[in-house]
N, CA, C and O atoms as a printed pandas DataFrame, in Angstrom:
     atom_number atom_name residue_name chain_id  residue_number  x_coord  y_coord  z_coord
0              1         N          UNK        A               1  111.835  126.121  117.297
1              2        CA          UNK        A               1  111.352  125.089  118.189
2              3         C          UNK        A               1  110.780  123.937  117.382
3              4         O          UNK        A               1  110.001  124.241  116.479
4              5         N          UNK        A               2  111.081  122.565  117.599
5              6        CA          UNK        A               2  110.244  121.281  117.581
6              7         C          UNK        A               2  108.808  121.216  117.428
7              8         O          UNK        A               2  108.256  121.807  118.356
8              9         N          UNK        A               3  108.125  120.788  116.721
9             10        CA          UNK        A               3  106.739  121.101  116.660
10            11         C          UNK        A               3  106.286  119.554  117.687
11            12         O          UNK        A               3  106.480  118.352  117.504
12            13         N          UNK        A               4  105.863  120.058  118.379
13            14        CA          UNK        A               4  105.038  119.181  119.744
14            15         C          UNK        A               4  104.151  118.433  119.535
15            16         O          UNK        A               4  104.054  117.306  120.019
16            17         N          UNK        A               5  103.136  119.126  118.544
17            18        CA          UNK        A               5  101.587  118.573  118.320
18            19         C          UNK        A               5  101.973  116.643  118.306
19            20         O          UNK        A               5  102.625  115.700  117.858
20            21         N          UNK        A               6  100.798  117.218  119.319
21            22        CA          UNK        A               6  100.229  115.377  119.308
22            23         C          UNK        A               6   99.741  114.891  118.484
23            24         O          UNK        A               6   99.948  115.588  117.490
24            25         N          UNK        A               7   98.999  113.808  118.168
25            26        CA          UNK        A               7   97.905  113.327  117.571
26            27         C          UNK        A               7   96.863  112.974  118.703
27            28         O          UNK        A               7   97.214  112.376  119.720
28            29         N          UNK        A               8   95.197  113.487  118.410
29            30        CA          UNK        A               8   93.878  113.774  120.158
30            31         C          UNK        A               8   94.144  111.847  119.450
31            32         O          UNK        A               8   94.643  111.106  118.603
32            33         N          UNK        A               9   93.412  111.986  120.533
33            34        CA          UNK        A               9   93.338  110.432  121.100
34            35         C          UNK        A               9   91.877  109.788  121.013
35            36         O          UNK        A               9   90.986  110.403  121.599
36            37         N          UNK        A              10   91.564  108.688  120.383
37            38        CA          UNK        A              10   90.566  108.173  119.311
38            39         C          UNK        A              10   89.020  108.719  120.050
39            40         O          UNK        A              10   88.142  108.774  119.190
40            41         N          UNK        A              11   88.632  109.042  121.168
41            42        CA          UNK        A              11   87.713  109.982  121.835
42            43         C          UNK        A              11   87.769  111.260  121.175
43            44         O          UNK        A              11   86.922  111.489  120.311
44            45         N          UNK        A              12   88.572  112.063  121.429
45            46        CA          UNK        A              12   88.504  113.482  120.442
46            47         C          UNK        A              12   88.529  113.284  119.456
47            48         O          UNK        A              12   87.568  113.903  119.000
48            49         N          UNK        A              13   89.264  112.532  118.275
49            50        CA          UNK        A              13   89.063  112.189  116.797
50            51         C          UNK        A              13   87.541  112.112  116.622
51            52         O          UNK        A              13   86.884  112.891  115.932
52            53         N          UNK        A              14   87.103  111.171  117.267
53            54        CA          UNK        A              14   85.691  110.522  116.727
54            55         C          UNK        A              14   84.801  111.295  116.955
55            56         O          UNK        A              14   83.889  111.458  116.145
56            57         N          UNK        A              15   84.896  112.254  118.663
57            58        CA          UNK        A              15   84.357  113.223  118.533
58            59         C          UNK        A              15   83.804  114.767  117.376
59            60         O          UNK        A              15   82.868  115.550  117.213
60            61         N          UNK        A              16   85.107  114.433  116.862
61            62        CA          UNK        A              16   85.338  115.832  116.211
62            63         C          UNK        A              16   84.578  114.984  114.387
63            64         O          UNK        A              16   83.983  115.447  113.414
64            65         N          UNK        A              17   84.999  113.816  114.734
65            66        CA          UNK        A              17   84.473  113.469  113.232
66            67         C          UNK        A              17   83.077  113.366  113.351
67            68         O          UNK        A              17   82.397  113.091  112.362
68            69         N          UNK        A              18   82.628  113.538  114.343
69            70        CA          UNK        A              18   81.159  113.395  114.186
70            71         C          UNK        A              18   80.224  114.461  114.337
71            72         O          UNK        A              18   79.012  114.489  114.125
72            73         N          UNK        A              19   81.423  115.781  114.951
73            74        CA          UNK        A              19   80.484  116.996  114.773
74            75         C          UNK        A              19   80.648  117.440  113.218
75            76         O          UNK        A              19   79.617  117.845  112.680
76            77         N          UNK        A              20   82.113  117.399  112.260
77            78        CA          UNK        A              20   82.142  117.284  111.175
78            79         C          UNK        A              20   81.257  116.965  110.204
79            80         O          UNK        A              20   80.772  117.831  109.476
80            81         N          UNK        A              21   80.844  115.155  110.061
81            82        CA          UNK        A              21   79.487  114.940  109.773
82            83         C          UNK        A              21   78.162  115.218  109.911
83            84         O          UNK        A              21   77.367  114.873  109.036
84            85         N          UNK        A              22   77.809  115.807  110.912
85            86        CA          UNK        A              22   76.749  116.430  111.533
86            87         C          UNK        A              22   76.388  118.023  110.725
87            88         O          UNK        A              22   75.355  118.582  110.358
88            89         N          UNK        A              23   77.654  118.307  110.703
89            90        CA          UNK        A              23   77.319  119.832  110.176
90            91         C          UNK        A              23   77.628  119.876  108.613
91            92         O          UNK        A              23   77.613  120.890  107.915
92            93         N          UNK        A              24   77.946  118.420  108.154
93            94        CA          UNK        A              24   78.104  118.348  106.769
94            95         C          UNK        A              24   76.798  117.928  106.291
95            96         O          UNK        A              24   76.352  118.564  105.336
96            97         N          UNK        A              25   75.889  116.700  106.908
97            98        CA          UNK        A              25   74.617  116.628  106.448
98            99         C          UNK        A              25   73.372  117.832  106.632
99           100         O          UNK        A              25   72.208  117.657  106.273
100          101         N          UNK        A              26   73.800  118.839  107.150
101          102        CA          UNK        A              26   72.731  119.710  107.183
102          103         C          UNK        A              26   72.677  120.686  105.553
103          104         O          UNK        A              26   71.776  121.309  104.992
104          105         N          UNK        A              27   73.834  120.468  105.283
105          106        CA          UNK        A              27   74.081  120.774  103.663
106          107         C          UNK        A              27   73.671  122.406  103.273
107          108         O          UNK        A              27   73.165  122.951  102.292
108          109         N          UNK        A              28   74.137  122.822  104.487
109          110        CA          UNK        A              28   74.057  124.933  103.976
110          111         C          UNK        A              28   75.599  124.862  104.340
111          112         O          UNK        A              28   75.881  125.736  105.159
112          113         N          UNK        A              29   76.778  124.004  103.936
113          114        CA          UNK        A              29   77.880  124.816  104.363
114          115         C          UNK        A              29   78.624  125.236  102.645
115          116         O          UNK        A              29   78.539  124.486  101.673
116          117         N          UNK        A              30   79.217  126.397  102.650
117          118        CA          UNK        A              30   79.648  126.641  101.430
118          119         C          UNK        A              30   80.824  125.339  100.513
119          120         O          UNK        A              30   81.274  124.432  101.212
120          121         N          UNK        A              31   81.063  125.368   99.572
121          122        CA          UNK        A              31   81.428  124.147   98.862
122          123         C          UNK        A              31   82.548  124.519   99.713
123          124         O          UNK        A              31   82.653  123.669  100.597
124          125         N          UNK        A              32   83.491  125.493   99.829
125          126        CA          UNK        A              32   84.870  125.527   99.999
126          127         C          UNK        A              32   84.809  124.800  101.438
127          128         O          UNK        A              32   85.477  123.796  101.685
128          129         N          UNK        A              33   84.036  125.344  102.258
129          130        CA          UNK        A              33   84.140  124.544  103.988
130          131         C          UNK        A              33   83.725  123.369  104.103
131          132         O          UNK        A              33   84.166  122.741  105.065
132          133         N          UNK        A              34   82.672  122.623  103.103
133          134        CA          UNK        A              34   82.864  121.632  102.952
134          135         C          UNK        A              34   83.668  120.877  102.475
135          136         O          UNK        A              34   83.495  119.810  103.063
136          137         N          UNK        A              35   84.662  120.745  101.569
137          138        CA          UNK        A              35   85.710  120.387  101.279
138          139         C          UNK        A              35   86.752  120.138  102.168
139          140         O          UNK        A              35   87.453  119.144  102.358
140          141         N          UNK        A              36   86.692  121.748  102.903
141          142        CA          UNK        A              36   88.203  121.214  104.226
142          143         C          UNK        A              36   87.554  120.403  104.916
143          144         O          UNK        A              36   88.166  119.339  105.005
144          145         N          UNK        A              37   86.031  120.408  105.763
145          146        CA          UNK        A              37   85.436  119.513  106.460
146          147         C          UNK        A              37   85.782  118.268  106.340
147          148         O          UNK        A              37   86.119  117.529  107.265
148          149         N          UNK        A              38   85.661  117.803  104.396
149          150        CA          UNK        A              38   85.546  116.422  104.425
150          151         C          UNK        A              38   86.979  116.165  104.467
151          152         O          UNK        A              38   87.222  115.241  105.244
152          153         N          UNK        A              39   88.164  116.721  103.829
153          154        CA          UNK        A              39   89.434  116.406  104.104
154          155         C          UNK        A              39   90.039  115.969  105.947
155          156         O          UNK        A              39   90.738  115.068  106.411
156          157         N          UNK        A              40   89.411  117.000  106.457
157          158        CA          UNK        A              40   89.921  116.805  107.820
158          159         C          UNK        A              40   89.072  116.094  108.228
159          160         O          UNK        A              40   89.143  116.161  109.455
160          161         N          UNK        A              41   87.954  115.154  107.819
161          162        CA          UNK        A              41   87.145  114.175  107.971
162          163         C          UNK        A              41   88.327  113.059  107.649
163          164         O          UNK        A              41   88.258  112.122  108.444
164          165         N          UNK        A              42   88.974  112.978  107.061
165          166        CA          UNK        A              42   89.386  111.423  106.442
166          167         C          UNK        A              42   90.351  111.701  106.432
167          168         O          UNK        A              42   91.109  111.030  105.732
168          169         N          UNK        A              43   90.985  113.035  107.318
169          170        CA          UNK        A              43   92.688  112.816  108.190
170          171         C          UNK        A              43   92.101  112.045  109.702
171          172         O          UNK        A              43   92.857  111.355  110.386
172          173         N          UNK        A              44   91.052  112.225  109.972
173          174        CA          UNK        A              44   90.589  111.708  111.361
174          175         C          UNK        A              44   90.220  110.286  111.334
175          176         O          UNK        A              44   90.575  109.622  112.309
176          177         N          UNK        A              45   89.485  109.618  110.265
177          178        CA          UNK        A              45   89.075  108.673  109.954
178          179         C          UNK        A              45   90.316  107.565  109.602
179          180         O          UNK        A              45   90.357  106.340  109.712
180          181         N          UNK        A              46   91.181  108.434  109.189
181          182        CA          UNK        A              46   92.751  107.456  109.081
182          183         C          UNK        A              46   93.334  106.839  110.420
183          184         O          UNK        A              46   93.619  105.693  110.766
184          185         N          UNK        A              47   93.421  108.787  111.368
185          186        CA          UNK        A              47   93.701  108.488  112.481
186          187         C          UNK        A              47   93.130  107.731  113.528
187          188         O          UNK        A              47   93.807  107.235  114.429
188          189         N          UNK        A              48   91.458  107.593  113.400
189          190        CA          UNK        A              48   91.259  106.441  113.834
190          191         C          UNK        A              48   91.503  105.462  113.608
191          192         O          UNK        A              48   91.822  104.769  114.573
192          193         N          UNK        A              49   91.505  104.994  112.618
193          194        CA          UNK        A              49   92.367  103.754  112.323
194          195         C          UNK        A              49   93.053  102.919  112.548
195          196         O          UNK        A              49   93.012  101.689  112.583
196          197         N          UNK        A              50   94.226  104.243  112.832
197          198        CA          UNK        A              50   95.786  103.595  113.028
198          199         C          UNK        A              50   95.265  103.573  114.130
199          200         O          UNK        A              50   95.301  102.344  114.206
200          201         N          UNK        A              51   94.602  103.997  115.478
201          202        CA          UNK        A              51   94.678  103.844  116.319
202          203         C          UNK        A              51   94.081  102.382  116.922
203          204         O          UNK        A              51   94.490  101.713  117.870
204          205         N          UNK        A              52   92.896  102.140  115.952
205          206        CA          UNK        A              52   91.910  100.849  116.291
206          207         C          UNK        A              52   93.006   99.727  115.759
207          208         O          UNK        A              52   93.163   98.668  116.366
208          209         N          UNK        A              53   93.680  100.034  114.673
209          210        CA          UNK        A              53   94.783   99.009  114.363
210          211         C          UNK        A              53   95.703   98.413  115.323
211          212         O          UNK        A              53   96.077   97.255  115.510
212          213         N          UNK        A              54   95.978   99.593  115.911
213          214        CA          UNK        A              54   97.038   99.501  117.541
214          215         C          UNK        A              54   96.747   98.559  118.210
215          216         O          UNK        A              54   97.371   97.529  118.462
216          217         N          UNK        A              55   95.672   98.948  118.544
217          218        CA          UNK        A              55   94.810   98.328  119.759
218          219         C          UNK        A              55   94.773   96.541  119.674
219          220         O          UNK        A              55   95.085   95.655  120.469
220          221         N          UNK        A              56   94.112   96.559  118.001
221          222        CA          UNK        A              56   93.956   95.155  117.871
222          223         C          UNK        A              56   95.294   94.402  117.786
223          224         O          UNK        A              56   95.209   93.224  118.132
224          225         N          UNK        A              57   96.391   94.783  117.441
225          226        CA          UNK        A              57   97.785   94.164  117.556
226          227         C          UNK        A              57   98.117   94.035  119.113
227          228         O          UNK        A              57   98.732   93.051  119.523
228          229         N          UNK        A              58   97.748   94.928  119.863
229          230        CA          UNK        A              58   98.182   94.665  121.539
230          231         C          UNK        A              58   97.271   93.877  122.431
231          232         O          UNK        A              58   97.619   93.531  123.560
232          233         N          UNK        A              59   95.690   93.499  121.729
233          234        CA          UNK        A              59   94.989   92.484  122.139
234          235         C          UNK        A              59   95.549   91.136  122.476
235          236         O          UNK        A              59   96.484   90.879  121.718
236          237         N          UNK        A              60   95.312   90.188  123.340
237          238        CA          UNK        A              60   96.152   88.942  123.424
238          239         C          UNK        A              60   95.215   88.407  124.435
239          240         O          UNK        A              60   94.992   89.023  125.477
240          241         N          UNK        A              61   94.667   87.279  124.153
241          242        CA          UNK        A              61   93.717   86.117  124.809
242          243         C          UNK        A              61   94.735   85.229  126.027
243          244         O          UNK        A              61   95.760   84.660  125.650
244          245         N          UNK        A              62   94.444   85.214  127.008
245          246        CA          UNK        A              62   95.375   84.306  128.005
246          247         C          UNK        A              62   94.692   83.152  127.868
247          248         O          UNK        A              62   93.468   83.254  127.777
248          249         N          UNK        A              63   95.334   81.735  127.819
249          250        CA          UNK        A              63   94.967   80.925  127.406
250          251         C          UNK        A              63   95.600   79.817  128.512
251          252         O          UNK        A              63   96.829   79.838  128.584
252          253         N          UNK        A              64   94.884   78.828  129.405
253          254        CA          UNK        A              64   95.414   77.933  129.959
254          255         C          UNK        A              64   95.689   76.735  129.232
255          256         O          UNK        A              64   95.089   76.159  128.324
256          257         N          UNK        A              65   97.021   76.441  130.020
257          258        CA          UNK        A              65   97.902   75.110  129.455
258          259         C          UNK        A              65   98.372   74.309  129.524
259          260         O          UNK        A              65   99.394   74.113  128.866
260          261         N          UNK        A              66   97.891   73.464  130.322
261          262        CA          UNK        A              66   98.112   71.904  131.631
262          263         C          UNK        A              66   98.972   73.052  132.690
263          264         O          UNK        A              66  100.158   73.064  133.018
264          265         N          UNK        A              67   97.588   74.191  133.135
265          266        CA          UNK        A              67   98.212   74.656  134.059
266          267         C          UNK        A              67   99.335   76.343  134.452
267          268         O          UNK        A              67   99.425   77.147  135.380
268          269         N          UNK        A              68  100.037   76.117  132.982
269          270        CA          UNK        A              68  100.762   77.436  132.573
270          271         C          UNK        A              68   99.659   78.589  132.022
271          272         O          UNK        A              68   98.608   78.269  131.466
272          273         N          UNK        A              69   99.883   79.342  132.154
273          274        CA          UNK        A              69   99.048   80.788  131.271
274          275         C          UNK        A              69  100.216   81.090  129.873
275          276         O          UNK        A              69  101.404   81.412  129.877
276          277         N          UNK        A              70   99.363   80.850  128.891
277          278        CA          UNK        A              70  100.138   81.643  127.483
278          279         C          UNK        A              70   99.043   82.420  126.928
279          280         O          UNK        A              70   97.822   82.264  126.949
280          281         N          UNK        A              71   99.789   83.277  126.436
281          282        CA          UNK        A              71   99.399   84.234  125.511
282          283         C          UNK        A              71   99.170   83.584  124.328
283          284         O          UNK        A              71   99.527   82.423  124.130
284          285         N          UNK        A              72   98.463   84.422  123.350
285          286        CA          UNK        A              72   97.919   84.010  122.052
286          287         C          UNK        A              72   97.311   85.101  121.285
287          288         O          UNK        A              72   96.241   85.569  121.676
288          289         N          UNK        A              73   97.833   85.514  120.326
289          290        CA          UNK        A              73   97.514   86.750  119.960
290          291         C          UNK        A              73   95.448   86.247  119.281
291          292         O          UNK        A              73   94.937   85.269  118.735
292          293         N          UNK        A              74   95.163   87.034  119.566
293          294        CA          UNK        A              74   93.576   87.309  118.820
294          295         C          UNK        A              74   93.384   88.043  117.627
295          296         O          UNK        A              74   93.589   89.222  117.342
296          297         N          UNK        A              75   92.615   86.364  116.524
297          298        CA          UNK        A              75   92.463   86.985  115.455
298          299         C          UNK        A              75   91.514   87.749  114.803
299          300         O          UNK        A              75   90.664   88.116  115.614
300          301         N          UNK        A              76   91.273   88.187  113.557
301          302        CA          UNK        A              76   90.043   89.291  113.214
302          303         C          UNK        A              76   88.963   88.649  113.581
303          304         O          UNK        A              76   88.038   89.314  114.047
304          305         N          UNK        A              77   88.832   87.217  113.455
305          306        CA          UNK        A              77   87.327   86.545  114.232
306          307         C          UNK        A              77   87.536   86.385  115.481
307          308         O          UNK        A              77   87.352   85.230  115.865
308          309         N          UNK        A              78   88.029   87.535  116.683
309          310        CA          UNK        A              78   88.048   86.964  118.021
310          311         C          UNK        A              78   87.914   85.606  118.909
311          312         O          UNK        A              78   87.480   85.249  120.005
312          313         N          UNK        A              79   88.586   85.046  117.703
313          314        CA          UNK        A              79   89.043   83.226  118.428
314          315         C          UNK        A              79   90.692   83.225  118.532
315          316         O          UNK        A              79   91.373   83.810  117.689
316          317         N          UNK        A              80   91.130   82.684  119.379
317          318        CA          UNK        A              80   92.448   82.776  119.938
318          319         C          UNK        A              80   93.065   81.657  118.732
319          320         O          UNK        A              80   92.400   80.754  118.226
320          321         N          UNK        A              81   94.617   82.001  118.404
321          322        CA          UNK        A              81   94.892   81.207  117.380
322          323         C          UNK        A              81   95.354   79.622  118.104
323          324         O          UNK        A              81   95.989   79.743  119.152
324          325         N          UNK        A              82   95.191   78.726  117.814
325          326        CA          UNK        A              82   95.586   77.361  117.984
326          327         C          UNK        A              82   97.110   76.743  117.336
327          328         O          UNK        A              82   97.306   76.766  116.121
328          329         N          UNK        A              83   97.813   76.369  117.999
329          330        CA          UNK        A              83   99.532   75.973  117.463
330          331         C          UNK        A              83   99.402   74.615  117.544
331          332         O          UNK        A              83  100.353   73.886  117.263
């Protein structure tokens, strides 16, 4: 069979990265579980990422235009770009 697995969706990531951190600063976990911790810390931290990356590429400011509505993609300083 096809392996299915999803990728959780930036709520469960962040979730999970933050019980991760949580139980990494209390600092009684053995070196070895800390290690996978922090690895699967910064497979999540990627995956957020790509996901916040997404997001900001599908962002788009509607912009009036003697009247018409255009789009305009939004840049990293949330000001709409000017043509």
């Amino acid at each position: 069979m096809a392996d299915t697995e999803q990728t959780p969706d930036f709520e469960t990531s962040l979730k999970r990265l933050e019980a991760l951190v949580s139980q990494m600063e209390q600092g009684d976990m053995p070196i070895e579980d800390a290690l996978k911790a922090f690895e699967e810390g910064i497979g999540l931290t990627r995956d957020c990422q790509a996901i916040l990356d997404q997001a900001e590429q599908k962002v788009k400011v509607l912009v009036e235009n003697r009247g018409a509505i255009e789009e305009r993609p939004l840049n990293r300083d949330g000001i709409s770009g000017d043509n």
